[in-house]
C-alpha positions as CSV (number, residue, x, y, z in Angstrom):
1,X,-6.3,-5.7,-16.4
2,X,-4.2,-8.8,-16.0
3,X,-6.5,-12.0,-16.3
4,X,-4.2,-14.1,-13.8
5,X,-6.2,-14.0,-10.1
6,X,-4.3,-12.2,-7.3
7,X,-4.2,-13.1,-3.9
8,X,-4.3,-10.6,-1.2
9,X,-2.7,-11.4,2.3
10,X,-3.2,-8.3,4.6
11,X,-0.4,-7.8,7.4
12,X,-0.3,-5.2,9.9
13,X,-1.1,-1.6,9.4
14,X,-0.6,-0.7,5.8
15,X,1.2,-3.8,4.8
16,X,0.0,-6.4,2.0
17,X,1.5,-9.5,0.4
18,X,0.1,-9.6,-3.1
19,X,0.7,-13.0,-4.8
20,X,0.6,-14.5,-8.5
21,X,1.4,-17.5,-10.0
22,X,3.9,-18.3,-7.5
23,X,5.4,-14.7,-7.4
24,X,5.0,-12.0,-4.4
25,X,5.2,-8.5,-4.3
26,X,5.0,-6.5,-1.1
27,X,3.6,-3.0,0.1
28,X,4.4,-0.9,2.6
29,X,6.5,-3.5,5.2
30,X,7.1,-0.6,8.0
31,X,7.7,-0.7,11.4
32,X,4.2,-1.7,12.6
33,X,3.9,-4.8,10.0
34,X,5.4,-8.2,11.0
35,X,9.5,-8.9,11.5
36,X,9.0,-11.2,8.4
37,X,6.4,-9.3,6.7
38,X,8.4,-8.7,3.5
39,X,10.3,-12.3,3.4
40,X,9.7,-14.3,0.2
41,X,8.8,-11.0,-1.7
42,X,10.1,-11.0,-5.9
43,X,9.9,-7.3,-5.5
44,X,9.0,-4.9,-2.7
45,X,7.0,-1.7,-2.8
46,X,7.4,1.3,-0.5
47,X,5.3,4.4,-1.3
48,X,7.1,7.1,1.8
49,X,9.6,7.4,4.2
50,X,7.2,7.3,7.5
51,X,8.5,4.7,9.8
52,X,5.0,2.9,9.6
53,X,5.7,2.2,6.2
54,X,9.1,2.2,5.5
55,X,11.6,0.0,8.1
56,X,15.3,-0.6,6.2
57,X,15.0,-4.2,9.0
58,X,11.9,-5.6,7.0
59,X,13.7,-4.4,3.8
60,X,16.8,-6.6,5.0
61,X,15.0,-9.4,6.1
62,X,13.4,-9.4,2.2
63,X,16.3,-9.1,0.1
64,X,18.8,-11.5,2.6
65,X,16.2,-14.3,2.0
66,X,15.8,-13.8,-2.2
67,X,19.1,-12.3,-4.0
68,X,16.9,-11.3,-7.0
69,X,14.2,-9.5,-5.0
70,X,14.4,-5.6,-5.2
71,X,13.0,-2.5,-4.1
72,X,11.2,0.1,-6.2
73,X,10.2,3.2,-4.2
74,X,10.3,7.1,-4.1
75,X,13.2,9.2,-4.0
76,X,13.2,10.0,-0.2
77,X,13.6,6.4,0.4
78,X,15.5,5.1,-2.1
79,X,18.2,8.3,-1.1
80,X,18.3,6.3,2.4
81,X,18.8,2.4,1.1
82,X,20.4,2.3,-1.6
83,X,23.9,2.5,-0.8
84,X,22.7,-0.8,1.6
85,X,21.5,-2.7,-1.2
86,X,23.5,-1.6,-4.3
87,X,21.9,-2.3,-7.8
88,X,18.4,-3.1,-6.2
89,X,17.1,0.2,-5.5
90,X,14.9,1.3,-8.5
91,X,13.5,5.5,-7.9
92,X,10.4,5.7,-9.8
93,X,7.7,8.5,-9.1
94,X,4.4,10.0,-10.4
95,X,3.2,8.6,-14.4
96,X,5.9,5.7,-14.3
97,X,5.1,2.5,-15.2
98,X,6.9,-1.1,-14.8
99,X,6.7,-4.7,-14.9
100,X,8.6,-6.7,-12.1
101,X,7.9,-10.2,-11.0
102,X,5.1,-11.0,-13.6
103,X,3.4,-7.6,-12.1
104,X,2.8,-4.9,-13.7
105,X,2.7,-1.8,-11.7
106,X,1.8,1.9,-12.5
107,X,3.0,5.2,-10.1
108,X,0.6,7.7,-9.2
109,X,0.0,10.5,-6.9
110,X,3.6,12.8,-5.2
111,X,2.6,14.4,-1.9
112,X,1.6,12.8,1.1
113,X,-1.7,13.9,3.0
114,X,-1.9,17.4,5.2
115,X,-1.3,16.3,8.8
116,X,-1.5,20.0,10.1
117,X,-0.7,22.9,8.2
118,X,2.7,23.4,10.0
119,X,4.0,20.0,9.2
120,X,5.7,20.3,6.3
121,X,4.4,18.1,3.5
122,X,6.8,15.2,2.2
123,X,6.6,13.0,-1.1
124,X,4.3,9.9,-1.4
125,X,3.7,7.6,-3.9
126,X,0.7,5.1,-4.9
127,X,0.9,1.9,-6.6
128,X,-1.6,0.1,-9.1
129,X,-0.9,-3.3,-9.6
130,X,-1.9,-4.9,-12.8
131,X,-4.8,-2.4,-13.5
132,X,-6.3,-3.9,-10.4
133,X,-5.7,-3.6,-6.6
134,X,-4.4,0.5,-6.2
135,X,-2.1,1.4,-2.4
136,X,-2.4,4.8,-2.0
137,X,0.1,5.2,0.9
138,X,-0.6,8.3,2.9
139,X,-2.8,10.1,1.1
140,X,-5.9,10.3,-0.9
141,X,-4.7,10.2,-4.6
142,X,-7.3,9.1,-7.4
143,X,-6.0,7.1,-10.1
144,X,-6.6,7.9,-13.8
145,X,-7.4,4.6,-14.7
146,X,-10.4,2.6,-13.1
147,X,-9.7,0.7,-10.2
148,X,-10.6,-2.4,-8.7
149,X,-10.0,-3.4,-5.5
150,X,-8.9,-0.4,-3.0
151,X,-6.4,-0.5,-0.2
152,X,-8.3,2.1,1.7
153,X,-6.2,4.1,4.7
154,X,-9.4,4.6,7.6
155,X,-7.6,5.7,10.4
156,X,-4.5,8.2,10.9
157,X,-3.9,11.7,11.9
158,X,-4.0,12.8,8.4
159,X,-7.4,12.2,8.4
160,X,-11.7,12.2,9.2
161,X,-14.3,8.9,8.3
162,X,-16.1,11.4,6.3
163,X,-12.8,12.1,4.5
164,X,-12.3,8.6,4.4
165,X,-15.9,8.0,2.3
166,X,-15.6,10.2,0.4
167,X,-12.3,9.3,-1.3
168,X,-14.4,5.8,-1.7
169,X,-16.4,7.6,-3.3
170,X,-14.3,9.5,-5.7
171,X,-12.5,6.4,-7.0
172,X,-15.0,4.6,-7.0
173,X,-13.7,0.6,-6.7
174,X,-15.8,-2.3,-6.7
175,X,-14.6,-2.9,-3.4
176,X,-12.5,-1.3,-0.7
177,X,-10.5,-3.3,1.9
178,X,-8.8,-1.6,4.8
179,X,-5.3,-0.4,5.5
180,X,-3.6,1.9,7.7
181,X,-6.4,0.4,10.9
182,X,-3.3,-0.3,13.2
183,X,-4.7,3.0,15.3
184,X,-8.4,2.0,14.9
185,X,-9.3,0.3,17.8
186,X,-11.9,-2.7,18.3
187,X,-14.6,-0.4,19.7
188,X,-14.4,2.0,16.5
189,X,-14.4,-0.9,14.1
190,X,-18.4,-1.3,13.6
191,X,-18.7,1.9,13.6
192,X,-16.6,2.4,11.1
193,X,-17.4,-0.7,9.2
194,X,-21.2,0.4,9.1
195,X,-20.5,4.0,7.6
196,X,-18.0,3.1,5.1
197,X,-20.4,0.0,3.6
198,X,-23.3,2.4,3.8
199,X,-22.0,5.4,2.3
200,X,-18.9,4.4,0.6
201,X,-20.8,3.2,-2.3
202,X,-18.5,0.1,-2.8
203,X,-18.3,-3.4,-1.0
204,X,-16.0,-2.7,2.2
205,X,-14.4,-5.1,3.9
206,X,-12.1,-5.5,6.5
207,X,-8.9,-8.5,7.1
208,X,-7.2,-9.2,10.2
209,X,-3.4,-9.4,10.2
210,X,-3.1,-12.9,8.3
211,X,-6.2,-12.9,6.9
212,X,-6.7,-13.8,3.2
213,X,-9.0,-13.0,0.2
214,X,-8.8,-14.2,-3.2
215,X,-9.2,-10.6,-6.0
């Protein structure tokens, strides 16, 4: 694990601003997260093609404000960008590793979550970055490395709470902060909050849009 403290900024939905030593990488800026979500981002992260997580106007917005920044994503995605930003579209996919930005960042998982059985299942990726802080995207993928900090998906039509705990549990993080909550509504939250923490086996926490924590 890298020894230089990252900064976690959560954004809206499944979005996060990961920060070190002055550098910024970015998950998941799709079409729920902020206009500006990705700007200032070294390199920017995008794990599938759902328009919740993947928006080519956030993308924009990120690599008009910083010429070196680039993308690193999936084939599905990178197929629809990269004739937009030539030379700055890297594919990577399950087992690869890389170092961008002062990060170093490892690919797991390929398939995102069953929504129903007639849906046709496409191609997701997760992200570990620095040995630490693991994005899963869509799905429920367990490293094979230990993992930190958890980006933890609690609420989307691919899936249950007890699903949800249980994939807590299977990782098995020292702490699990929430993403994918943009459909969870305020009345759910406690609930939510109280069964994760008490079953989860992990410190769970939750950030608003904004909010901060230091990993």
């Amino acid at each position: 694990m890298n020894a230089s403290p990252l900064t976690l900024t959560k954004k809206t939905h499944s979005c996060v601003r990961i920060a070190k030593e002055g550098r910024v990488l970015v998950i998941d800026p799709g079409g729920f997260s902020e206009d500006d979500a990705a700007v200032g981002a070294d390199a920017v992260l995008v794990t599938h093609e759902h328009p919740d997580h993947f928006n080519e106007a956030r993308l924009r917005a990120a690599l008009e404000a910083n010429p070196a920044a680039g993308i690193w994503t999936l084939r599905s995605v990178a197929e629809q960008v990269s004739a937009a930003f030539p030379g700055r579209v890297h594919t990577v996919g399950h087992g690869d590793a890389f170092s961008v930005a002062g990060f170093d960042v490892t690919v797991h998982g390929e398939l995102h979550a069953v929504i129903h059985p007639d849906i046709p299942r496409i191609t997701n990726i997760g992200f570990l970055v620095d040995g630490s802080v693991f994005h899963p995207g869509d799905a429920f993928t367990v490293p094979d490395r230990p993992v930190d900090t958890l980006m933890l998906p609690v609420m989307a039509p691919w899936n249950k709470i007890s699903e949800v705990i249980d994939y807590v549990r299977e990782v098995g993080p020292r702490r699990a902060i929430d993403v994918h909550d943009a459909l969870l509504t305020d009345l759910a939250r406690p609930l939510y909050d109280h069964q994760i923490g008490a079953l989860g086996g992990a410190d769970h926490g939750r950030l608003a849009p904004g909010g901060v924590t230091e990993l």
